[in-house]
mmCIF file of the N, C-alpha and C atoms, coordinates in Angstrom:
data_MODEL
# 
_entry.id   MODEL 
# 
loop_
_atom_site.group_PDB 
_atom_site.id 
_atom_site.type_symbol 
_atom_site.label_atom_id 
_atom_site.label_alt_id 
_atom_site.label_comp_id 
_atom_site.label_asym_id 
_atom_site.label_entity_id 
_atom_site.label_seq_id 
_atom_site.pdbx_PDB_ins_code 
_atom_site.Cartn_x 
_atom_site.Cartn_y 
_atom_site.Cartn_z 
_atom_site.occupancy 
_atom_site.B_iso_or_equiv 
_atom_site.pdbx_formal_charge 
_atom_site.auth_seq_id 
_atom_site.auth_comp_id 
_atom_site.auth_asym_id 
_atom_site.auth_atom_id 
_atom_site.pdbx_PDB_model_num 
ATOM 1   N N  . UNK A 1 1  ? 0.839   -1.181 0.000   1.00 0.00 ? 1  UNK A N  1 
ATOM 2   C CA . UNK A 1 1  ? 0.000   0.000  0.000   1.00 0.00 ? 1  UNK A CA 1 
ATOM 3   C C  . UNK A 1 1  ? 0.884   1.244  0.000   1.00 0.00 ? 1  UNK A C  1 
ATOM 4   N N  . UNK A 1 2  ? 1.550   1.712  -1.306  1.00 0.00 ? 2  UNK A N  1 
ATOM 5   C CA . UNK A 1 2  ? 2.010   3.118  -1.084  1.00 0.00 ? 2  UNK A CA 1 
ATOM 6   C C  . UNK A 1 2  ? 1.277   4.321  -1.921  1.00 0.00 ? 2  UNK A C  1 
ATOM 7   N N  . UNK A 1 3  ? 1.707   5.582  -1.462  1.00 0.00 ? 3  UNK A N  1 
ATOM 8   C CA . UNK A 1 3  ? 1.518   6.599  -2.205  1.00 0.00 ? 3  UNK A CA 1 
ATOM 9   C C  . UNK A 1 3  ? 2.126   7.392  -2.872  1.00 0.00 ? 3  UNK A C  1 
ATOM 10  N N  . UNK A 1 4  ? 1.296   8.134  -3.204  1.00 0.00 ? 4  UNK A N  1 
ATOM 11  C CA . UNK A 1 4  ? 2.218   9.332  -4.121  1.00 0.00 ? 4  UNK A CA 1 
ATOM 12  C C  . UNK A 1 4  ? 1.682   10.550 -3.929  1.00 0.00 ? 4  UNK A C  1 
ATOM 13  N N  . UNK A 1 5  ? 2.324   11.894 -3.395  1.00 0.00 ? 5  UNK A N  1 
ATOM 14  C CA . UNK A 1 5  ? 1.728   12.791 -3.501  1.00 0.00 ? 5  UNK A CA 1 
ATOM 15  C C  . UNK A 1 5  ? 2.079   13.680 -4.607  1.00 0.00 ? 5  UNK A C  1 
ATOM 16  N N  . UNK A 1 6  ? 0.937   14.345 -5.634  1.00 0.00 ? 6  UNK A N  1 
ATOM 17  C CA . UNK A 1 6  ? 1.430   14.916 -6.686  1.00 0.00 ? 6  UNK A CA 1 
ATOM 18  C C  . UNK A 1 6  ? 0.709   16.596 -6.883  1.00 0.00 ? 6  UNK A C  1 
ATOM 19  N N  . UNK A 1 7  ? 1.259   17.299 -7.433  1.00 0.00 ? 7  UNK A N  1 
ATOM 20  C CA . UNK A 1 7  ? 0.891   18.269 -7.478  1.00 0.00 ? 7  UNK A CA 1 
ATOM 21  C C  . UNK A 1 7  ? -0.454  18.651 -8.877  1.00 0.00 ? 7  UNK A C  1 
ATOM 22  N N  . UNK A 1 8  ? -1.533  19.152 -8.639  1.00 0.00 ? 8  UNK A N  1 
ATOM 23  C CA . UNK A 1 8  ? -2.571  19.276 -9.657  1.00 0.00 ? 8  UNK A CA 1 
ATOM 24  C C  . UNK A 1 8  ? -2.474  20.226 -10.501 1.00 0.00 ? 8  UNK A C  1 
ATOM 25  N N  . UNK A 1 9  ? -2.897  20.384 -12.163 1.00 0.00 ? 9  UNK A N  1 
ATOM 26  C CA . UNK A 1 9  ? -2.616  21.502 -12.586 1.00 0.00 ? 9  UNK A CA 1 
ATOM 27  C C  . UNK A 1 9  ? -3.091  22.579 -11.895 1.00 0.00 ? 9  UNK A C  1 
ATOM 28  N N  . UNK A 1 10 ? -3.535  22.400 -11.121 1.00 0.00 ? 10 UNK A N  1 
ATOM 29  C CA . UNK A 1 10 ? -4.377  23.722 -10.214 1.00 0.00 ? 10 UNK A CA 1 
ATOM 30  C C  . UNK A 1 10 ? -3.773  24.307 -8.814  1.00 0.00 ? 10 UNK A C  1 
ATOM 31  N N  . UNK A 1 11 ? -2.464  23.492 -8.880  1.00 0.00 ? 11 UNK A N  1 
ATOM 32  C CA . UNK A 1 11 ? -1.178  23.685 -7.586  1.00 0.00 ? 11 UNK A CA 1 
ATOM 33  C C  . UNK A 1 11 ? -1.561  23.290 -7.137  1.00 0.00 ? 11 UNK A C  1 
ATOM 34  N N  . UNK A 1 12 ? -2.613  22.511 -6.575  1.00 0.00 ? 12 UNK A N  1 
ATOM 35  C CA . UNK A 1 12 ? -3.057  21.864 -5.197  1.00 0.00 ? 12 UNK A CA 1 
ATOM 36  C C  . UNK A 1 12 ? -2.556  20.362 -5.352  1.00 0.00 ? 12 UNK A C  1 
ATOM 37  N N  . UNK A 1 13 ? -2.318  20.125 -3.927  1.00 0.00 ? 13 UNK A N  1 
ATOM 38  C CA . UNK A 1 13 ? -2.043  18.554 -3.782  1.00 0.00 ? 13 UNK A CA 1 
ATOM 39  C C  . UNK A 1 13 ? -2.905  17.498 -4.400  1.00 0.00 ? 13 UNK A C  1 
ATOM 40  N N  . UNK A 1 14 ? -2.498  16.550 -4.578  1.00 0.00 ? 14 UNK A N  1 
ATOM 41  C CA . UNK A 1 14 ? -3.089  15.095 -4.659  1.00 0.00 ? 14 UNK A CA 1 
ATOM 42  C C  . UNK A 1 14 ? -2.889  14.053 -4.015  1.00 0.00 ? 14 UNK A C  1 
ATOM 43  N N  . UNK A 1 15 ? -3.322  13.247 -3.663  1.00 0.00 ? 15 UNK A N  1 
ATOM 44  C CA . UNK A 1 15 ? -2.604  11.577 -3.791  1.00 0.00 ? 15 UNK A CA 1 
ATOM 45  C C  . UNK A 1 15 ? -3.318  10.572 -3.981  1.00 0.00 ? 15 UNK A C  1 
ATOM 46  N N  . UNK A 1 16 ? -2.215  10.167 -4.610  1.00 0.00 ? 16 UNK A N  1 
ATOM 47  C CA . UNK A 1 16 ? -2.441  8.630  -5.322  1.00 0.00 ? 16 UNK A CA 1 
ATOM 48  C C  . UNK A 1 16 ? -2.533  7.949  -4.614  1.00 0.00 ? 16 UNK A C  1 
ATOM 49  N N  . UNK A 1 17 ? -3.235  6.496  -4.735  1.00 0.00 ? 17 UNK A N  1 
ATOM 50  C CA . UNK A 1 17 ? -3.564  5.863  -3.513  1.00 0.00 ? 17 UNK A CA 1 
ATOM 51  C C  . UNK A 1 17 ? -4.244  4.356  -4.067  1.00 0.00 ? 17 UNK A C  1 
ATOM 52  N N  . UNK A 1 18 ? -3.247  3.403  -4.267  1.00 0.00 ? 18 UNK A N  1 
ATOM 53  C CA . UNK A 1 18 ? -4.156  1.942  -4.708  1.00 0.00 ? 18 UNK A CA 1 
ATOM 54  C C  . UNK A 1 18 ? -4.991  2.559  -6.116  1.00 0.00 ? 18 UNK A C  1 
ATOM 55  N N  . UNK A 1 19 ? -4.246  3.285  -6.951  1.00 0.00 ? 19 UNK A N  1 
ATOM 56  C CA . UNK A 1 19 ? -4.601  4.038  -8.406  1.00 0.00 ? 19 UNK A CA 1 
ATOM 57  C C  . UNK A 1 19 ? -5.822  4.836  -7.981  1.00 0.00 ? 19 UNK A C  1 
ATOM 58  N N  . UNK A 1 20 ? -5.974  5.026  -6.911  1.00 0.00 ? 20 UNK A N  1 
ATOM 59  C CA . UNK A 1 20 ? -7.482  6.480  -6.832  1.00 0.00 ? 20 UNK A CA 1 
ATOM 60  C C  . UNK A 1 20 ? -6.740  7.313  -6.447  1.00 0.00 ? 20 UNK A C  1 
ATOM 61  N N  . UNK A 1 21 ? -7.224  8.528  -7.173  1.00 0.00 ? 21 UNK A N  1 
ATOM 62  C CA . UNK A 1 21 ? -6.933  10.101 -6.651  1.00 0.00 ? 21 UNK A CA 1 
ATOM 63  C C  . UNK A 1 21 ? -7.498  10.732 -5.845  1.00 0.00 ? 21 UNK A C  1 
ATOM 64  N N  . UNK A 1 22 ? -7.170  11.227 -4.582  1.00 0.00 ? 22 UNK A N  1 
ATOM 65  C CA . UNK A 1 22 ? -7.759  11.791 -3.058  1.00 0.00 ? 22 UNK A CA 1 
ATOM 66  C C  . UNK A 1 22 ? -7.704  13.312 -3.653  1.00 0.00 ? 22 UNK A C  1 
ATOM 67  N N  . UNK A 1 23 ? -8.208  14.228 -3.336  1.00 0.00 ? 23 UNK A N  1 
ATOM 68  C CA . UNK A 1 23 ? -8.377  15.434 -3.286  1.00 0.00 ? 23 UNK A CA 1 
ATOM 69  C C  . UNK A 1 23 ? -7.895  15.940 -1.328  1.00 0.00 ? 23 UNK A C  1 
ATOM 70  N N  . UNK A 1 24 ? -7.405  17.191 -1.163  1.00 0.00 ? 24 UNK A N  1 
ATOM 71  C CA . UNK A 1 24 ? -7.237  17.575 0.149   1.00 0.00 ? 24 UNK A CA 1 
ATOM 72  C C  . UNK A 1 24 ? -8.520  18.370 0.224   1.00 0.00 ? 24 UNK A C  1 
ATOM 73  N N  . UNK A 1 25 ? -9.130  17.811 1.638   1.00 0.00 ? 25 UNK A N  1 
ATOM 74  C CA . UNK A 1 25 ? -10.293 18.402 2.031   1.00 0.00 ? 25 UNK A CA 1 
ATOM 75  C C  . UNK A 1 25 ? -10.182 18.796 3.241   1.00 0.00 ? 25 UNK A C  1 
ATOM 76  N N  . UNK A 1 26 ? -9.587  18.782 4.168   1.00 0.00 ? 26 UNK A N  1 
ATOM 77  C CA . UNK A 1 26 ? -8.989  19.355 5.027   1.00 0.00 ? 26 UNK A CA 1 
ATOM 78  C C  . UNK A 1 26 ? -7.608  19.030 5.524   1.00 0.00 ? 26 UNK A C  1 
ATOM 79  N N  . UNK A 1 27 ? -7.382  20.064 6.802   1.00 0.00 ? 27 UNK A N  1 
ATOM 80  C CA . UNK A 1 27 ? -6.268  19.383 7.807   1.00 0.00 ? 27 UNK A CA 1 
ATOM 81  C C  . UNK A 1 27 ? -6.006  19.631 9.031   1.00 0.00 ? 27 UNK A C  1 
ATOM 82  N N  . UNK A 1 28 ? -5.159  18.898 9.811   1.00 0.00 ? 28 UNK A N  1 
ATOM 83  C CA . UNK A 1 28 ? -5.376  19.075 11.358  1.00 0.00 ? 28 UNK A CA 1 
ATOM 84  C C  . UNK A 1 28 ? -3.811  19.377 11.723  1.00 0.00 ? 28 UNK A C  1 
ATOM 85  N N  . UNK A 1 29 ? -3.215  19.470 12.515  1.00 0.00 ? 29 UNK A N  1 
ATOM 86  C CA . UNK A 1 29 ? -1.683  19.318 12.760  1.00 0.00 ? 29 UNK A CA 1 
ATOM 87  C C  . UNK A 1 29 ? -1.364  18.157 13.255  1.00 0.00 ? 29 UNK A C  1 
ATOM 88  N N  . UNK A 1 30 ? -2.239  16.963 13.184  1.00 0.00 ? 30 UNK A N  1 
ATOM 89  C CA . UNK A 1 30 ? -1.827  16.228 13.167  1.00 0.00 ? 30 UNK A CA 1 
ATOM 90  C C  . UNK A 1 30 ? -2.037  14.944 12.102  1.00 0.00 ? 30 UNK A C  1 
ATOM 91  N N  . UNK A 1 31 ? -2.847  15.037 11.467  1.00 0.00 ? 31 UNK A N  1 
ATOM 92  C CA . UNK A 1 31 ? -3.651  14.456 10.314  1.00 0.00 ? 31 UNK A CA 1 
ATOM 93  C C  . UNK A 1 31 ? -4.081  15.675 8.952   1.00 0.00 ? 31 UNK A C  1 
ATOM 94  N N  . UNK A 1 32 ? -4.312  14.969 7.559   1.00 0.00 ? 32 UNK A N  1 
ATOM 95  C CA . UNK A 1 32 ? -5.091  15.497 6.930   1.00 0.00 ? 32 UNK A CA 1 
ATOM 96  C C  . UNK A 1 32 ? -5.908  14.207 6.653   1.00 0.00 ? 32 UNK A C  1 
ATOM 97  N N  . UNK A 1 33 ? -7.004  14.795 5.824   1.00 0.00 ? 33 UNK A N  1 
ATOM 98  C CA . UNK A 1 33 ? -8.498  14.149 5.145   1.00 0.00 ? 33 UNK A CA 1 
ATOM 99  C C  . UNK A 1 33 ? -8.201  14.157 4.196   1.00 0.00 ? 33 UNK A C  1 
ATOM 100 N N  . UNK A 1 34 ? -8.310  13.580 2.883   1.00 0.00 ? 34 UNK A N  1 
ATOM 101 C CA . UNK A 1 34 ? -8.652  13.291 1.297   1.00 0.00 ? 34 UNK A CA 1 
ATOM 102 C C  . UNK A 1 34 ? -9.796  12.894 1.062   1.00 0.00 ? 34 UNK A C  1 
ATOM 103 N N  . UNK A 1 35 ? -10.504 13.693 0.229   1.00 0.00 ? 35 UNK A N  1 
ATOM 104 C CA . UNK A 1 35 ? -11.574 12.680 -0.160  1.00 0.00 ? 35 UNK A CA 1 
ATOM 105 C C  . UNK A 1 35 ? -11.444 12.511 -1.741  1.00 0.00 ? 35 UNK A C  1 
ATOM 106 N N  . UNK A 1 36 ? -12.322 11.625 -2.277  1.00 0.00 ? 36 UNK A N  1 
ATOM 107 C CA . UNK A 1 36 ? -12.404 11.396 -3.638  1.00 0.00 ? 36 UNK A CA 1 
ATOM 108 C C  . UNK A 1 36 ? -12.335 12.068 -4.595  1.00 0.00 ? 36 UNK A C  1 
ATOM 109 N N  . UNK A 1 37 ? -11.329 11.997 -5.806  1.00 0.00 ? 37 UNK A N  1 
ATOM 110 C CA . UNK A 1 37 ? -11.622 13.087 -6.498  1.00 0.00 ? 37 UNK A CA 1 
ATOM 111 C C  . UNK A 1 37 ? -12.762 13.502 -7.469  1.00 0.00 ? 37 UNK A C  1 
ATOM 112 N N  . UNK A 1 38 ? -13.424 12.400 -7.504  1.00 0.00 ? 38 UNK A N  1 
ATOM 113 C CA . UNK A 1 38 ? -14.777 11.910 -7.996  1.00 0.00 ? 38 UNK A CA 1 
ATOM 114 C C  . UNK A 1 38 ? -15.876 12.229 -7.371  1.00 0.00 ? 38 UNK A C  1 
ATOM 115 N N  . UNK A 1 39 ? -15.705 13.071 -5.854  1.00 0.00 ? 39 UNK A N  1 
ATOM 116 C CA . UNK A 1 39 ? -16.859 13.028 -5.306  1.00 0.00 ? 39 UNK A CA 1 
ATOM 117 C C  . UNK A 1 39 ? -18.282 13.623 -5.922  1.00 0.00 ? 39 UNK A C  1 
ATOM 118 N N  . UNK A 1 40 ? -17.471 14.738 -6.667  1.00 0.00 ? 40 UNK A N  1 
ATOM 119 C CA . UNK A 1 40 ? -18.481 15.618 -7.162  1.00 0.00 ? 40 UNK A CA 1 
ATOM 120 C C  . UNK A 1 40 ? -19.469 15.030 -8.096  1.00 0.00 ? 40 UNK A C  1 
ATOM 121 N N  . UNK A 1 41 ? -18.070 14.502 -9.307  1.00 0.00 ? 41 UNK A N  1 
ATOM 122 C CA . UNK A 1 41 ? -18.986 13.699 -10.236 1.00 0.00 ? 41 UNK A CA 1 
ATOM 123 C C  . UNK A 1 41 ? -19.623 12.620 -10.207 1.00 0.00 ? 41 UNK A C  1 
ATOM 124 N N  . UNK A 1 42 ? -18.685 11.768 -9.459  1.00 0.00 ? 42 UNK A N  1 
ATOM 125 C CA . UNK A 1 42 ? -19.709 10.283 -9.288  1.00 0.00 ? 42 UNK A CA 1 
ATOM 126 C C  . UNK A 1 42 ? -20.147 10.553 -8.152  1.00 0.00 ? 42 UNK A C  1 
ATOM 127 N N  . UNK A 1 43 ? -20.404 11.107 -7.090  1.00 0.00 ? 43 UNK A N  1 
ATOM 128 C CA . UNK A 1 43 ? -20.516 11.090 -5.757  1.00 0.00 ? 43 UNK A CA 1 
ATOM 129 C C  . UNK A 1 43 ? -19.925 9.838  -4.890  1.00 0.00 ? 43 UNK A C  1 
ATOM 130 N N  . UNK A 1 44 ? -18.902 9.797  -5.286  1.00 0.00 ? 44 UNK A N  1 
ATOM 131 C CA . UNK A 1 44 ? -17.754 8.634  -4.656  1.00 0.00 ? 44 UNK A CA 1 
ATOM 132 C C  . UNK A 1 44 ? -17.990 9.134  -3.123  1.00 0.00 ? 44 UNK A C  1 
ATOM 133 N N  . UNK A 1 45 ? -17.832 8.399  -2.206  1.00 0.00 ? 45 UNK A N  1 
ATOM 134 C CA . UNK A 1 45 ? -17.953 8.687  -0.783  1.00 0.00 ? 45 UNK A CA 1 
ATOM 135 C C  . UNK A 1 45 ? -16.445 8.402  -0.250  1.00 0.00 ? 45 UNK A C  1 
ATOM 136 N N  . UNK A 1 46 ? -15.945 8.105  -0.535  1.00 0.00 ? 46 UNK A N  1 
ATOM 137 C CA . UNK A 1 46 ? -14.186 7.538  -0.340  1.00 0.00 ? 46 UNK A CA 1 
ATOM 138 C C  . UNK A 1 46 ? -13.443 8.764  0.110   1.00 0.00 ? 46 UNK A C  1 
ATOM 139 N N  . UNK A 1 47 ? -13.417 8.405  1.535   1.00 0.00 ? 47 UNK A N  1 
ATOM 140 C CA . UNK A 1 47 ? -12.324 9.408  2.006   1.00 0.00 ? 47 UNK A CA 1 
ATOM 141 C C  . UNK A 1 47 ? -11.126 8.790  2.323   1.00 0.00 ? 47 UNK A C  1 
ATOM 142 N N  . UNK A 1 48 ? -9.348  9.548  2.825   1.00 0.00 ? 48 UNK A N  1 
ATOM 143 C CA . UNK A 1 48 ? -8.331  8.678  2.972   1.00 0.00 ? 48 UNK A CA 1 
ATOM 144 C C  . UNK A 1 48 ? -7.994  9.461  3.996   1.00 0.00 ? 48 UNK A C  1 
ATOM 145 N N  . UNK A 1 49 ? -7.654  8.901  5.160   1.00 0.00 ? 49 UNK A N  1 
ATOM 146 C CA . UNK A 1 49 ? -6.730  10.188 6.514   1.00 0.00 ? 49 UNK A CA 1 
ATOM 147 C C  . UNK A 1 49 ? -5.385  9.741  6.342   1.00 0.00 ? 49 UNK A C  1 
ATOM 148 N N  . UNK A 1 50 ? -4.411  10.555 6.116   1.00 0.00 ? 50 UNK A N  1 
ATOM 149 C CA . UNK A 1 50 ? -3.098  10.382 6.419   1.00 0.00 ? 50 UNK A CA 1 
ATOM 150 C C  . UNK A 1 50 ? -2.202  11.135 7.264   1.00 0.00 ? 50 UNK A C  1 
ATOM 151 N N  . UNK A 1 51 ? -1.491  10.765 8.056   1.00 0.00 ? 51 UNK A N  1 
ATOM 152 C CA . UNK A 1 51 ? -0.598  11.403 9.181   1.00 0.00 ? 51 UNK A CA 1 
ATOM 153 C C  . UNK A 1 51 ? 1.020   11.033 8.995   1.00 0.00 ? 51 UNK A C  1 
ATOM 154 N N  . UNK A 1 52 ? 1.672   11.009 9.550   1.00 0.00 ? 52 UNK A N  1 
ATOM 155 C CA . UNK A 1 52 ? 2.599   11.579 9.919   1.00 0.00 ? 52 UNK A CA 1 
ATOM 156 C C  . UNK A 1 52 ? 3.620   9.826  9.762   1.00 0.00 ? 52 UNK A C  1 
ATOM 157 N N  . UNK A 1 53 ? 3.184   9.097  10.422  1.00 0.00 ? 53 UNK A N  1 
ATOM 158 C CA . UNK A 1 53 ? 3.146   7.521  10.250  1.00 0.00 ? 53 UNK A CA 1 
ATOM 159 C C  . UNK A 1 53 ? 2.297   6.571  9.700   1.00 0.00 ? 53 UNK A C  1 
ATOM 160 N N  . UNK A 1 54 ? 0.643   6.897  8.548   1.00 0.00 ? 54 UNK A N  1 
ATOM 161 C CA . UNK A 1 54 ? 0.573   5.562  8.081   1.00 0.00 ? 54 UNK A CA 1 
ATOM 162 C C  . UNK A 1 54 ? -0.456  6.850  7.269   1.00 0.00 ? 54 UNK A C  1 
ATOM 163 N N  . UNK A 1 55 ? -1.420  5.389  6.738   1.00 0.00 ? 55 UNK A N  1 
ATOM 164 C CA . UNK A 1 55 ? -2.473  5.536  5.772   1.00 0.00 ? 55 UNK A CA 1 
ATOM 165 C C  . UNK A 1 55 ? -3.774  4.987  6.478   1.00 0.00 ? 55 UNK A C  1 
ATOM 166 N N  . UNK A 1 56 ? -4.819  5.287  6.409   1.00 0.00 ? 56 UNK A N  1 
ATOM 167 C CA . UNK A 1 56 ? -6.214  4.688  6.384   1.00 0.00 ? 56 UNK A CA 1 
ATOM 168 C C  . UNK A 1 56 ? -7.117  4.628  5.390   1.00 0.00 ? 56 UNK A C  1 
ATOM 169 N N  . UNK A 1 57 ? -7.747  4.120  4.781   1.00 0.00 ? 57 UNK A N  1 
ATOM 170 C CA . UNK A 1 57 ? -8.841  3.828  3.770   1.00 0.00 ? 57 UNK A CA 1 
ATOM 171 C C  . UNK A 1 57 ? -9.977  4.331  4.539   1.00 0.00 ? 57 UNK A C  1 
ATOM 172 N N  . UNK A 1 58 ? -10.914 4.782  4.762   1.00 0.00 ? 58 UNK A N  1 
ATOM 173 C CA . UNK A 1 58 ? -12.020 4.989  5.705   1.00 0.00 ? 58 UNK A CA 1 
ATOM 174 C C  . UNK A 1 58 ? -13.436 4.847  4.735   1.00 0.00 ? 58 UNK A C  1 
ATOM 175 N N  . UNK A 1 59 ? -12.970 3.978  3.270   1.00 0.00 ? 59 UNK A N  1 
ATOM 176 C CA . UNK A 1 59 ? -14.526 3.774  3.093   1.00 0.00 ? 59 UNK A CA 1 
ATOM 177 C C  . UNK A 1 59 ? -13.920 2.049  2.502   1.00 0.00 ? 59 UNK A C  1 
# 
């Protein structure tokens, strides 16, 4: 399970993730949130938290 974080033509972050693209939807100082980059269009519900030491899938 690795990632990739990449930059969007729109400067904003990404990451790659098991070939899905997370969007940054928020962040904490100790965590951020990703959610789908699809949410809009497909209404994908798929969010990803990542910190400092791992990954979570949360859908």
């Amino acid at each position: 399970m690795s990632h990739q974080i990449i930059k969007s033509n729109k400067n904003t972050e990404k990451v790659c993730f098991n070939g899905h693209m997370y969007t940054k939807h928020y962040s904490t100082l100790i965590f951020d949130v990703w959610r789908c980059s699809k949410a809009s269009s497909l209404k994908c519900p798929s969010k990803l938290k990542t910190s400092k030491t791992s990954i979570t899938n949360n859908r």
